[in-house]
C-alpha positions in Angstrom: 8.1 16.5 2.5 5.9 15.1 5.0 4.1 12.2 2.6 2.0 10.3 4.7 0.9 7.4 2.9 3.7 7.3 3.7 -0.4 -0.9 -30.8 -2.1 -3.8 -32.4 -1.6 -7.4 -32.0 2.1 -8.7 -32.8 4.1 -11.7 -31.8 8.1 -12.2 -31.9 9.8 -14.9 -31.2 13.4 -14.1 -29.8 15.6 -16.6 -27.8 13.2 -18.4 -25.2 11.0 -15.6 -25.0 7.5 -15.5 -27.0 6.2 -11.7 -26.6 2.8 -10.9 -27.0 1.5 -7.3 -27.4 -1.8 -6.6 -27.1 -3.4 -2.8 -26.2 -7.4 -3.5 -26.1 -8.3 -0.4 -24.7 -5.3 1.6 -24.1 -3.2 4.3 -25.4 0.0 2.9 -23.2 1.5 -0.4 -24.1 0.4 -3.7 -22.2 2.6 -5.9 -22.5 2.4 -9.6 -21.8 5.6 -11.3 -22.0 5.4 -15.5 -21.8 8.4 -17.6 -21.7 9.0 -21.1 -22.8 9.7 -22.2 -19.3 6.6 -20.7 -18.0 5.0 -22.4 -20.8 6.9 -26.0 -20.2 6.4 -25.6 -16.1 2.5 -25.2 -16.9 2.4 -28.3 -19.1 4.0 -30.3 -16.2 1.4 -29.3 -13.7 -1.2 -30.0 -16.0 0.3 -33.9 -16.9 0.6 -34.3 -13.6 -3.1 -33.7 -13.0 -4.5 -36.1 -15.8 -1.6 -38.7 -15.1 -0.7 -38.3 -19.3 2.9 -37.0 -18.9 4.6 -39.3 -21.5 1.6 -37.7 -24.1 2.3 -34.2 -22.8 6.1 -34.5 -23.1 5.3 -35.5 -26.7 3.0 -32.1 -27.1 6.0 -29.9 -25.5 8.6 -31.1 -28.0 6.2 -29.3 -31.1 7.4 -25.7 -30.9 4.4 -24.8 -32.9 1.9 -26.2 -30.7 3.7 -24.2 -27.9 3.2 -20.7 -30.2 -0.8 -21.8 -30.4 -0.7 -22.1 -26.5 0.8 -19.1 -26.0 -0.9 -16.9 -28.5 -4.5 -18.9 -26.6 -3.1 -17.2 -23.5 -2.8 -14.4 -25.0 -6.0 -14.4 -26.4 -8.4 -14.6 -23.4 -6.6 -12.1 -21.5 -7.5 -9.8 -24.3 -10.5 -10.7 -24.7 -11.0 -10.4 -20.7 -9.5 -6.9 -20.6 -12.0 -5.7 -24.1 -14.8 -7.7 -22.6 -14.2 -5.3 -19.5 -13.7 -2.0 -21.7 -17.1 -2.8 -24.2 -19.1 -3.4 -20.8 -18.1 0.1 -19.5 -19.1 2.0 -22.8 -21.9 0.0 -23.0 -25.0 2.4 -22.6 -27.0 0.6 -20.3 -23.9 0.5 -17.9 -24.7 3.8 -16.5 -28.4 3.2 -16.5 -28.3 1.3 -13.5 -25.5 0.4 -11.1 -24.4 -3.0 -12.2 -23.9 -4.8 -8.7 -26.6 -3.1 -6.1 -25.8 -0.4 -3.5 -23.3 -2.2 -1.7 -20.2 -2.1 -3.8 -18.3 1.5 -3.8 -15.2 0.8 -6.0 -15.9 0.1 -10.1 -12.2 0.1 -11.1 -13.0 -0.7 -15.0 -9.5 1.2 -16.5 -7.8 -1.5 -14.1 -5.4 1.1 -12.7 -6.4 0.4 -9.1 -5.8 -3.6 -8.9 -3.7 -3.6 -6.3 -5.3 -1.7 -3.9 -9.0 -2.9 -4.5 -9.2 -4.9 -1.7 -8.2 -2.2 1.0 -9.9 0.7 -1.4 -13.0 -1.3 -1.2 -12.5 -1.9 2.7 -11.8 2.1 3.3 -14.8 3.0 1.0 -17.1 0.7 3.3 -15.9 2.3 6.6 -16.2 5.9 5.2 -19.9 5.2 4.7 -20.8 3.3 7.9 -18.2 6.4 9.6 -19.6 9.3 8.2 -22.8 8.3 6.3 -21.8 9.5 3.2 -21.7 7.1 0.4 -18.3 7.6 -1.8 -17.8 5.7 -4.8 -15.1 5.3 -6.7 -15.5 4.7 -10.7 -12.4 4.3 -13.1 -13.2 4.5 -16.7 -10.7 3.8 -19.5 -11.6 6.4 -21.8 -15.0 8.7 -22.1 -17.6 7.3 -24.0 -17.5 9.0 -27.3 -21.2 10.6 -26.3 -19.8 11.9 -23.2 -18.2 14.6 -21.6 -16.0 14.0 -18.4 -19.5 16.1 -16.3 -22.1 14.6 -18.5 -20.8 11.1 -17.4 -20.3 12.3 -14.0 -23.9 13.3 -13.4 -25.4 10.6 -15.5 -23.5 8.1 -13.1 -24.3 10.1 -10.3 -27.8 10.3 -10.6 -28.8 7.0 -12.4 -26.9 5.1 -9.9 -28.7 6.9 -6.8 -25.5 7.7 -5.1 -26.4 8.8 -1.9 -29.9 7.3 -1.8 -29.4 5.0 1.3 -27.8 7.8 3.4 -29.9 10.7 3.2 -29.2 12.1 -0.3 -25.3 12.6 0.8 -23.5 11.1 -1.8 -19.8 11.7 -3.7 -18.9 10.4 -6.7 -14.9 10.3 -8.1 -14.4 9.4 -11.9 -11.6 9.0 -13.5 -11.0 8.3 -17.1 -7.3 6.6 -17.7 -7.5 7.4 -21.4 -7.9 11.4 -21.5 -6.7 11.6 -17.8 -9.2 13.9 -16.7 -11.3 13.9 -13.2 -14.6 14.5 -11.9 -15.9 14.8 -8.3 -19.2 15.0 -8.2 -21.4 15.8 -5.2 -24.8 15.8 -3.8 -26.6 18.5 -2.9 -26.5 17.9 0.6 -22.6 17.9 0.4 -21.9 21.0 -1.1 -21.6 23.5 1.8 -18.5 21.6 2.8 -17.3 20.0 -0.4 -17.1 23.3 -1.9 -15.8 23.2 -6.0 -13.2 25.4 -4.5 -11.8 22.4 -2.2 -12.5 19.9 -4.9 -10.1 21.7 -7.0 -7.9 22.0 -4.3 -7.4 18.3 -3.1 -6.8 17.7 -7.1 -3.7 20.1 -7.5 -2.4 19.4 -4.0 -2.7 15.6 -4.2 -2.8 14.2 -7.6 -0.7 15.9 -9.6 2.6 14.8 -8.0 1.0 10.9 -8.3 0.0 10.9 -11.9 3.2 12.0 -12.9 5.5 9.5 -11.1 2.7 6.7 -12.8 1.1 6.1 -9.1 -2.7 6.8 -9.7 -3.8 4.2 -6.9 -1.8 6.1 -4.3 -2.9 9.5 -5.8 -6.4 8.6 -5.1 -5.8 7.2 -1.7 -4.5 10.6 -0.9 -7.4 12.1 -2.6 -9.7 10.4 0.4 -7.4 11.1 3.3 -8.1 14.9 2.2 -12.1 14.2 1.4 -12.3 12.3 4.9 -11.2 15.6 6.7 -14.3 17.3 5.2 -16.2 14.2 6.1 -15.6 14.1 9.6 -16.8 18.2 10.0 -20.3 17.4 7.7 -20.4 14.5 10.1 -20.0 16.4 13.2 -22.3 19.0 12.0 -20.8 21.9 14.0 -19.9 24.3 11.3 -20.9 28.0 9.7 -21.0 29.0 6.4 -18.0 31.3 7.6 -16.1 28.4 8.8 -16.2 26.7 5.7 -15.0 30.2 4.1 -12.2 30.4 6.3 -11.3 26.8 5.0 -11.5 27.3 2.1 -9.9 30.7 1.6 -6.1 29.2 2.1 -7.0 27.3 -1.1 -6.0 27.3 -4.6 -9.0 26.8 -7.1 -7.1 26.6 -9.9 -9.7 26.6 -12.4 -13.5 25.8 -12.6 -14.6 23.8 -10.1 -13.6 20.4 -9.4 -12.5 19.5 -13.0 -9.1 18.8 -13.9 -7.3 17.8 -17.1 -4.1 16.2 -15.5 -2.3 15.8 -19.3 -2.2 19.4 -18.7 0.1 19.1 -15.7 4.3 19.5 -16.9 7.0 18.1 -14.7 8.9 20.5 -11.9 12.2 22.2 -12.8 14.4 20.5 -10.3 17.6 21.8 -9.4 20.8 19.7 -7.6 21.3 21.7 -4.8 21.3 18.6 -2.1 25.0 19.9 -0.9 23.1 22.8 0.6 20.9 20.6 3.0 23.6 19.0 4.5 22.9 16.0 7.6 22.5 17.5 10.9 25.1 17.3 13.7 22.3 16.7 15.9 18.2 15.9 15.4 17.3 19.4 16.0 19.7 20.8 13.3 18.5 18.2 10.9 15.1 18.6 11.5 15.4 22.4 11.2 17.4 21.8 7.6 14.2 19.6 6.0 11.9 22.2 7.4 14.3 24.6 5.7 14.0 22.3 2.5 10.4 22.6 2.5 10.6 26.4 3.1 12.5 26.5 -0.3 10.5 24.1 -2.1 13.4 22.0 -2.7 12.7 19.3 -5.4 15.9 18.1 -5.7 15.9 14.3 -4.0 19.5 14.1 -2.6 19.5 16.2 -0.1 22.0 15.4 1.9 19.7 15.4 5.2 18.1 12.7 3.5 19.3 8.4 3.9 20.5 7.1 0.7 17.4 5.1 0.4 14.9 8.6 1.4 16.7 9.9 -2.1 15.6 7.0 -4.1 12.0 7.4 -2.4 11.9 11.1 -3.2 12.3 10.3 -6.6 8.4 9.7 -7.0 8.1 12.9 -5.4 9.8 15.8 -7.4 6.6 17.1 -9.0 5.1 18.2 -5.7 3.2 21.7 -6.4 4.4 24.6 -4.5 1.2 24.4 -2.0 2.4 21.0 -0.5 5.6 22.9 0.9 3.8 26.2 1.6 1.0 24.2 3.8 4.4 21.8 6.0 6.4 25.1 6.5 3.2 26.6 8.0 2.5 23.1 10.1 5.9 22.9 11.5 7.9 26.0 11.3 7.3 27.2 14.8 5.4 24.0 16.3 7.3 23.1 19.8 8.5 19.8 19.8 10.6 17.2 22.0 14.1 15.2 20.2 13.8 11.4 21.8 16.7 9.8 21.2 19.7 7.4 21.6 23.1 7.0 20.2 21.6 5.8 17.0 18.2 6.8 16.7 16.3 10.4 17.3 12.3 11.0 17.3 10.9 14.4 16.7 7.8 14.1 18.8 4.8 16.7 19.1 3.1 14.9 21.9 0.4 12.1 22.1 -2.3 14.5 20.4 -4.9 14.3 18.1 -3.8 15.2 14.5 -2.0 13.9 11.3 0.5 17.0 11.6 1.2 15.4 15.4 2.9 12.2 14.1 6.3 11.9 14.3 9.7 12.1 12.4 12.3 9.8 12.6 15.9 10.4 11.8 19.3 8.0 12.2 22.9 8.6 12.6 24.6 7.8 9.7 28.5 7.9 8.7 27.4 11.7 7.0 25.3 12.9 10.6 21.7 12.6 11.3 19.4 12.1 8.7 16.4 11.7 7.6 14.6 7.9 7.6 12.0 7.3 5.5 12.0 3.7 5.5 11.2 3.2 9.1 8.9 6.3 8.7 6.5 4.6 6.2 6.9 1.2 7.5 5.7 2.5 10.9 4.3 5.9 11.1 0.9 5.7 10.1 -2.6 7.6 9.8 -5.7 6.4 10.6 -9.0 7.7 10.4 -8.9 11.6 11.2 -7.3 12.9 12.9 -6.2 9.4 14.8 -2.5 8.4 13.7 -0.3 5.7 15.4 2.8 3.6 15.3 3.1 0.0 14.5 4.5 -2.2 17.6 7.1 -4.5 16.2 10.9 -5.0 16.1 12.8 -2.3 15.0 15.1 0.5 16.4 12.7 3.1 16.9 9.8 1.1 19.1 11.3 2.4 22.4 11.2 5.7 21.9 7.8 5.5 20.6 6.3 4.2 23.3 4.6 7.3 24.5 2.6 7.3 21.2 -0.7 5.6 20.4 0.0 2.2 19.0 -1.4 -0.2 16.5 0.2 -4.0 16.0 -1.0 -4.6 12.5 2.8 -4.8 10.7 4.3 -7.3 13.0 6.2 -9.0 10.2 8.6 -11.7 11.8 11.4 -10.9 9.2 14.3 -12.1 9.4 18.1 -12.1 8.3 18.9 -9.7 5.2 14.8 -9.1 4.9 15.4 -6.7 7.8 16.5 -2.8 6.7 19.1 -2.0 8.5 20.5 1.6 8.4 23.9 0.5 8.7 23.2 -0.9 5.3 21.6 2.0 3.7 24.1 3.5 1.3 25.0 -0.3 0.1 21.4 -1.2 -0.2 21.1 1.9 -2.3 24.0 1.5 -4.6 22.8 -1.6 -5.1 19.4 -1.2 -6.1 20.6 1.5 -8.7 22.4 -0.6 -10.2 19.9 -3.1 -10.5 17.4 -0.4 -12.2 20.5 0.1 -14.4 21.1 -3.6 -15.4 16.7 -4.1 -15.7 17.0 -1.0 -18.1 19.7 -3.0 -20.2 16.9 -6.5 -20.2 14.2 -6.8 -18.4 13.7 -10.5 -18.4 16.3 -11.5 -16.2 15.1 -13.4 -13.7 17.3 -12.9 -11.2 17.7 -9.0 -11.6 13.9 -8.3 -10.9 12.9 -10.7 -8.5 16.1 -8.7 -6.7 14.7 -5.3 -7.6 11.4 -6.5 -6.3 12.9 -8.1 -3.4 15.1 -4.8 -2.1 12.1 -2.2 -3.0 10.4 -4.3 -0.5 12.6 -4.4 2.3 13.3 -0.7 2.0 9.4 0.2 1.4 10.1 2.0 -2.1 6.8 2.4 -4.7 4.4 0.0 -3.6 3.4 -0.1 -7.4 6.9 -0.7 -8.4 7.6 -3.2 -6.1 4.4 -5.2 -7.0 5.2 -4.6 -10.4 8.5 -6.6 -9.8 7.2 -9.3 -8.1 4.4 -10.0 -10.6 7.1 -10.1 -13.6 9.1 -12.6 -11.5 6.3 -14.7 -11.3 6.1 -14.3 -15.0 9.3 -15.1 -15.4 10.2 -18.1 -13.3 6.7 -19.7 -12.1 8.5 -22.6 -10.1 10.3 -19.8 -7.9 8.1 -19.7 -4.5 10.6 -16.0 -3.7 8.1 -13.4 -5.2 4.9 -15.1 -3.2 6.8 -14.6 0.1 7.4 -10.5 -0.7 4.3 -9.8 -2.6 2.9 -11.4 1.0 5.2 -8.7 2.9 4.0 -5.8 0.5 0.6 -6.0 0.2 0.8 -5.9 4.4 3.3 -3.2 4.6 2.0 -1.0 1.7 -2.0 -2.0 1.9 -3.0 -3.1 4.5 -4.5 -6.4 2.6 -4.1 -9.2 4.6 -6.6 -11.1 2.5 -4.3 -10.4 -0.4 -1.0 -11.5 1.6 -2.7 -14.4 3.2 -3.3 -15.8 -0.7 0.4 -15.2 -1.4 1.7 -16.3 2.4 -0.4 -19.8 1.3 1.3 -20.4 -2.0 4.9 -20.0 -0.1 4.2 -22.1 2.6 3.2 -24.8 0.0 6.1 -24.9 -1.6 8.6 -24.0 1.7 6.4 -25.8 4.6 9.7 -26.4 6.4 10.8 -22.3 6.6 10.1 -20.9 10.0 9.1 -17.4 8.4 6.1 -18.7 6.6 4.8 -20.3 9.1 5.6 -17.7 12.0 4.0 -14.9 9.2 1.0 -17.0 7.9 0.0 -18.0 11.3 0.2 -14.0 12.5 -2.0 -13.3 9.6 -4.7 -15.5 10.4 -4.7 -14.0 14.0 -5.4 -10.7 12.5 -8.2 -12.0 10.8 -9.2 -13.4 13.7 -9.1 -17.2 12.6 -7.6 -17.9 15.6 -7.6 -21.8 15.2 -6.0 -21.3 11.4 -3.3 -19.2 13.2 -2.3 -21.9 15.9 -1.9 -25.0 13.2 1.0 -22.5 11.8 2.5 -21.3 14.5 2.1 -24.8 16.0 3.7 -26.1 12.9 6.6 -22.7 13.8 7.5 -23.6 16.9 7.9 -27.9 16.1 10.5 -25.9 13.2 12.3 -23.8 15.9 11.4 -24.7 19.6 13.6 -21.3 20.3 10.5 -18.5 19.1 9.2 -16.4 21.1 7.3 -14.7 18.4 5.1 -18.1 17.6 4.6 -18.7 21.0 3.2 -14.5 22.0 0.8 -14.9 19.0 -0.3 -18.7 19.7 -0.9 -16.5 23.7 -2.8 -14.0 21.7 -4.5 -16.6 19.6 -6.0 -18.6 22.5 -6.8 -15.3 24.2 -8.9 -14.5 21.5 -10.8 -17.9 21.4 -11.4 -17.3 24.8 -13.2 -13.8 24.7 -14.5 -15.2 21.5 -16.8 -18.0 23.1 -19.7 -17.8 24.8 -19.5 -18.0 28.7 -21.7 -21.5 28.3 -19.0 -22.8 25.8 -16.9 -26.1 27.8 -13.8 -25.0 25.7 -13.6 -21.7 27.4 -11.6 -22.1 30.7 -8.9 -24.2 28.5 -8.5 -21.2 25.9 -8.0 -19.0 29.4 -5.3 -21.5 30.6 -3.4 -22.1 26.9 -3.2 -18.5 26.5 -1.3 -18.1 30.1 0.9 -21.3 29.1 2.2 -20.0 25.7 2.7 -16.7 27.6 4.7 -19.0 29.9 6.6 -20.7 27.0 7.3 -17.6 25.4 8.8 -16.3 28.5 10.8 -19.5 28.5 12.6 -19.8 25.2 16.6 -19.8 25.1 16.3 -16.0 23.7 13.2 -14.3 25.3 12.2 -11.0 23.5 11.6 -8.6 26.8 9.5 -6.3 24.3 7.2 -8.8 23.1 6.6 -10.4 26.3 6.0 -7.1 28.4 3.5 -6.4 25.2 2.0 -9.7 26.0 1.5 -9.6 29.5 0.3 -6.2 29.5 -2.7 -7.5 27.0 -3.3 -10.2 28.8 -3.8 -8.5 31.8 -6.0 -6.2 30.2 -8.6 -9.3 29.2 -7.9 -10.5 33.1 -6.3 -13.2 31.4 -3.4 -13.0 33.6 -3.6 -11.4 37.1 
């Protein structure tokens, strides 16, 4: 398919492991697992603070006093996540929105923590876009007064959502507990957001995601639908009939735009991969997934499919039958162009307008040409509707992208075994299988799922998965400074977050301020967040590392280039910012192994500033 995004309190004691289980508003299990070397690696940051290591060393050697620390731990995250769970059933909650008009995301069933940042960033632009005010409410469970649409509309209309942009408001709640969803909207919005498209975006989008455990991503998808009805309320050229039409390729599926998703039962999938075979050529390969989609094929290993695209489709065999229906209809018969090389093939539909116009991207493998969707979702992306784009960076495809509209937000300077290789892909594959096999076997190895973490993140599997991973391998070995650096690369790759990877980039570089990556990485994302005198200190720091990189040098050339349009024309500093940004482009240019790419990207930029003439 064509994804585009792309029990009570008890402790036991067992080896070095103290496990704490706590569940303070949840049905599921939360599980906070603490070792003694966590524990011991905490006490030595905190004796060297106070300068009292020879009394702390005492305090470590009293396994009792390590339990009491532990179960304190324990304790205030508990009370942190109940604290949070009593204040959202707390009747005066809904009474009046509890931080003003300006925040849009209330993520109180803390399903959505790893997205907030770029969640809350999207709901912002969808207002200021469209002037419709969405927010986003996650409940843990339905106050026991309350029905999913009496805590909808109470919400909805004691919070005055919509009041700031002429009475056109939407409201999505979701309660984790019952797993049952509610989009309200205003009465201004309902000619286009029709109950029968509300029920519609629901089936289509969110039943696949709640049932591979991916609710953040489900509800991403769940805007990408609600921003198409947006942008034609926004444009305001529209009938009645229009919105008919729409609407009459729809399934309702039930009364309006309520749906209980416990409801939903996982797809009968059947192994018939062998069928789909690789293609002997891009065209015949592209033809077989189209034909895969035409039988609403769940099955992931198809063999048109990379090793690593079966893995992916995993999280995607409870699709409902309207996802394939609505791609065979979108590509059956759409004309298209094969790009390629000896390795590397693009399906392209032209440099238009349009999700459905963003390309496929398929590599010869041992097996024929299949289908890659690790470079797909690292690089083939959608922005607003109906704008979408490919990311400028190193990797096979870039030059036979060219003729598309281009962003240059995922330059990640990896390096070495960080890079995916397609070469690699059936090894990479076998081994991350049987890493899910040796995690399933003890999952506080150390080693095994900072690896699992580590590999879903070079080959761009679940995004929750992957964070997941990385979080426990914090958990598990808090002097390890590995799962900073790939949390850092996902919450880039799969988000969008540079605030988030620029918190994660920092603590690497603090403990690695010798490695060329951190630097090179922490300076680039800086210059995307336009601290442009942040960036240079890194890269600076970069280029003293390795005097051969080209990447440092291009971004310090960007860097300046952006001081310079930056200051005022009365600012002394400006001329020099002109004339840096020319001599890095210079230095660049000059190191032992020049990237042509990057520098013709470069130059072309800064010709377009009339930086360089």
């Amino acid at each position: 398919m064509s994804t585009r995004i792309f029990p009570g309190n008890s402790c036991n004691l067992t080896g070095d492991s103290l496990i704490i289980d706590v569940t303070p508003f949840k049905d599921s299990l939360l599980r906070h697992a603490v070792t003694l070397n966590e524990v011991s690696g905490w006490l030595r940051r905190t004796s060297r603070a106070s300068n009292s290591y020879k009394n702390m060393k005492l305090f470590k050697k009293s396994i009792l006093a390590r339990i009491i620390l532990v179960l304190a731990l324990a304790f205030v995250v508990y009370l942190g996540l109940n604290l949070r769970s009593r204040y959202f059933l707390n009747q005066n909650y809904w009474e009046k929105r509890p931080a003003g008009q300006d925040v849009y995301l209330y993520d109180y069933a803390a399903i959505l923590d790893d997205t907030r940042e770029s969640t809350g960033r999207y709901l912002e632009s969808f207002k200021s876009d469209y002037a419709i005010e969405a927010v986003i409410v996650t409940a843990p469970s339905l106050p026991p007064t309350h029905t999913i649409e009496s805590l909808g509309a109470e919400l909805f209309n004691n919070w005055q959502i919509g009041q700031n942009t002429g009475g056109r408001g939407l409201l999505l709640i979701l309660s984790d507990k019952e797993k049952l969803i509610k989009i309200e909207v205003s009465y201004e919005l309902e000619d286009v957001f029709t109950d029968l498209f509300c029920g519609y975006i629901e089936d289509k989008q969110l039943k696949s995601y709640f049932l591979s455990n991916q609710v953040d991503i489900g509800l991403v998808a769940v805007l990408e639908e609600i921003e198409q009805r947006a942008r034609i309320k926004h444009q305001a050229d529209y009938t009645a009939a229009d919105i008919d039409q729409l609407d009459s390729a729809l399934l309702s599926g039930g009364a309006g735009a309520k749906r209980q998703l416990t409801e939903y039962r996982a797809e009968t999938v059947s192994k018939v991969g062998q069928d789909y075979p690789a293609g002997r050529s891009p065209a015949e390969a592209w033809q077989t997934l189209i034909r895969s989609w035409q039988d609403k094929v769940r099955d992931p290993d198809l063999g048109v499919y990379t090793h690593i695209t079966r893995l992916s489709y995993r999280d995607f065999q409870n699709l409902p039958d309207s996802r394939y229906e609505e791609d065979v209809l979108t590509y059956k018969d759409k004309p298209y162009e094969v790009l390629q090389n000896d390795r590397y093939a693009v399906i392209f539909f032209g440099k238009k307008k349009g999700w459905e116009n963003a390309p496929f991207l398929f590599g010869r493998t041992n097996a024929g040409w299949q289908f890659d969707m690790v470079h797909q979702r690292k690089y083939v992306r959608m922005g607003k509707s109906p704008n979408w784009g490919i990311e400028r960076s190193d990797y096979p495809y870039v030059d036979l992208l060219s003729r598309c509209p281009y962003w240059m937000n995922q330059d990640i300077p990896l390096e070495g075994d960080d890079i995916y290789r397609i070469r690699d892909d059936r090894v990479l594959a076998d081994e991350i299988r049987r890493l899910e096999t040796a995690y399933s076997q003890n999952q506080n190895d150390f080693q095994t799922v900072m690896q699992l973490g580590r590999l879903y993140t070079i080959t761009s599997l679940s995004p929750k998965k992957r964070i997941a991973y990385l979080q426990k391998a914090k958990q598990l070995n808090p002097e390890s400074s590995e799962p900073y650096k790939y949390l850092g690369i996902v919450y880039l790759d799969a988000f969008y977050q540079f605030e988030s990877a620029v918190r994660e980039i920092e603590a690497y570089v603090q403990q690695n301020p010798q490695d060329v990556f951190g630097r090179n990485y922490l300076g680039y994302l800086y210059y995307c967040l336009k601290n442009y005198n942040g960036a240079l200190d890194h890269l600076k720091a970069a280029v003293e590392l390795r005097s051969d990189n080209c990447y440092a040098y291009a971004k310090m050339s960007r860097s300046y280039a952006g001081l310079y349009l930056k200051a005022s024309m009365l600012d002394i500093r400006r001329p020099g910012y002109r004339e840096q940004a020319k001599e890095m482009y210079q230095r660049a240019s000059a190191v032992a192994t020049p990237d042509p790419r990057r520098i013709r990207w470069l130059k072309r930029y800064l010709q377009s500033k009339d930086i360089l003439n």
